[in-house]
C-alpha positions, -999 to +999 in steps of 0.1 A: +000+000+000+028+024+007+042+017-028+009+024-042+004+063-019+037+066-031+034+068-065+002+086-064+022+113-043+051+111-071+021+116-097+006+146-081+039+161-076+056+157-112+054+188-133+056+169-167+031+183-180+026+208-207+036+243-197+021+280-196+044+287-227+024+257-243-008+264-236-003+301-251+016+285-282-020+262-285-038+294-279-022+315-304-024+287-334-063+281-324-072+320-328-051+320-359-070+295-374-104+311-360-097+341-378-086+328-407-123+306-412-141+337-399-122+360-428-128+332-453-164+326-444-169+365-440-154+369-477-176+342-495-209+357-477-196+394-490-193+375-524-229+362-525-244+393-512-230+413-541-244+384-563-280+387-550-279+426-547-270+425-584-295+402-599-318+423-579-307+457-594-319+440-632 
């Protein structure tokens, strides 16, 4: 049983884990890639409204 706390205690302890400097890194890549789809999807909306806003000017 004590080998058992013991590496429960070891587990708690350890600071393998990823870091603050990761986290932010993850961050950083996930709002990069949000504002790339929001431009994208922002683009090809501006592109269909000018389509519609023509056909209706006929």
């Amino acid at each position: 049983m004590s080998k058992f706390t013991a590496s429960v205690k070891k587990f708690l302890v350890s600071e393998d884990g990823p870091t603050a400097v990761e986290y932010a890194v993850m961050l950083a890549l996930i709002v990069v890639v949000c504002i790339t789809a929001v431009t994208s999807v922002g683009t090809a909306a501006n592109g269909k409204f000018d389509k519609i806003a023509t056909e209706l000017a006929k």
